[in-house]
N, C-alpha and C positions, 0 to 999 in steps of 0.2 A: 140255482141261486142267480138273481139277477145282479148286475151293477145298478148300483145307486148316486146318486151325486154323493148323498153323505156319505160312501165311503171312501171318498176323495178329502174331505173334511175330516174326517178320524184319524186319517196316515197322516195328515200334516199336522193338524194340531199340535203335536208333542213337539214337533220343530219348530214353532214359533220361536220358542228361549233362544236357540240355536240360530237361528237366521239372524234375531234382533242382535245378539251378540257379536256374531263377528262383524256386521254394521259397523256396531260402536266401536267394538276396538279397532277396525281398522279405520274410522273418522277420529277418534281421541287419540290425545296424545299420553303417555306416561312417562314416568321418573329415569324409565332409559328404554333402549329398543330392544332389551332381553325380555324385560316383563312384558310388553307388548305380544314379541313369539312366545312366552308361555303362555299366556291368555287363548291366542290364537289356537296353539298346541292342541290345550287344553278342551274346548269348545270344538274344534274341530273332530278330535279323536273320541271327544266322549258324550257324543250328538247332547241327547236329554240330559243327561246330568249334568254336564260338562256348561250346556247353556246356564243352566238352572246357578250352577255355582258363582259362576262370572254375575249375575244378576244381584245375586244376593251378598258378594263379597266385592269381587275385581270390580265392580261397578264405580265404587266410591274410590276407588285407586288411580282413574283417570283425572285427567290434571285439567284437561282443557279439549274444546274442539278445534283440529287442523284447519 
Protein backbone atom coordinates (compact mmCIF):
# COMPACT_ATOMS: atom_id res chain seq x y z
CA UNK A 1 0.00 0.00 0.00
CA UNK A 2 1.05 3.23 -1.06
CA UNK A 3 0.70 6.81 0.91
CA UNK A 4 -1.74 8.91 -0.48
CA UNK A 5 -2.32 12.73 0.38
CA UNK A 6 -5.84 11.62 1.27
CA UNK A 7 -4.82 9.75 3.78
CA UNK A 8 -3.46 12.75 5.59
CA UNK A 9 -6.95 14.23 4.99
CA UNK A 10 -9.02 11.21 6.65
CA UNK A 11 -6.61 11.29 10.24
CA UNK A 12 -7.54 15.00 10.57
CA UNK A 13 -10.74 15.39 9.46
CA UNK A 14 -12.32 14.14 12.84
CA UNK A 15 -10.12 16.73 14.59
CA UNK A 16 -11.38 19.65 13.06
CA UNK A 17 -14.27 19.99 16.21
CA UNK A 18 -11.25 19.63 18.28
CA UNK A 19 -8.91 22.17 17.10
CA UNK A 20 -11.87 24.69 16.29
CA UNK A 21 -12.72 24.19 19.88
CA UNK A 22 -9.96 24.78 22.07
CA UNK A 23 -9.53 28.03 19.59
CA UNK A 24 -12.69 29.31 20.92
CA UNK A 25 -12.57 28.57 24.25
CA UNK A 26 -9.31 29.64 24.83
CA UNK A 27 -10.22 33.35 22.64
CA UNK A 28 -13.93 33.49 24.70
CA UNK A 29 -14.41 34.34 27.77
CA UNK A 30 -17.05 32.71 30.23
CA UNK A 31 -19.19 33.06 33.55
CA UNK A 32 -15.87 32.09 35.59
CA UNK A 33 -12.44 30.36 34.92
CA UNK A 34 -13.60 26.85 36.13
CA UNK A 35 -15.99 26.51 33.21
CA UNK A 36 -13.42 27.61 30.86
CA UNK A 37 -10.89 24.44 32.32
CA UNK A 38 -13.79 22.19 31.93
CA UNK A 39 -14.44 22.94 28.47
CA UNK A 40 -10.83 22.78 27.94
CA UNK A 41 -10.78 19.39 30.09
CA UNK A 42 -13.18 18.19 28.20
CA UNK A 43 -12.13 18.81 24.41
CA UNK A 44 -8.90 18.00 25.20
CA UNK A 45 -9.24 14.63 26.80
CA UNK A 46 -12.06 13.57 24.63
CA UNK A 47 -10.49 14.62 21.03
CA UNK A 48 -13.86 13.83 18.77
CA UNK A 49 -16.55 13.80 21.06
CA UNK A 50 -15.25 16.05 23.27
CA UNK A 51 -14.99 18.68 20.35
CA UNK A 52 -18.30 17.71 18.95
CA UNK A 53 -19.96 18.42 22.44
CA UNK A 54 -18.40 21.97 23.10
CA UNK A 55 -19.94 22.68 19.47
CA UNK A 56 -23.19 21.85 20.06
CA UNK A 57 -23.56 22.82 23.86
CA UNK A 58 -20.41 24.93 25.47
CA UNK A 59 -20.61 26.92 22.49
CA UNK A 60 -23.64 29.11 23.49
CA UNK A 61 -21.98 29.39 27.13
CA UNK A 62 -19.39 31.75 25.91
CA UNK A 63 -20.14 35.22 27.05
CA UNK A 64 -17.80 37.31 24.82
CA UNK A 65 -14.40 37.52 22.64
CA UNK A 66 -11.06 38.41 24.94
Amino acid sequence: MTFQWWHVLVALLPMLPTFWSIVHVWSHEFASPQQRALWLVLVVFLPVLGGLIYIFTGRKKALRTL
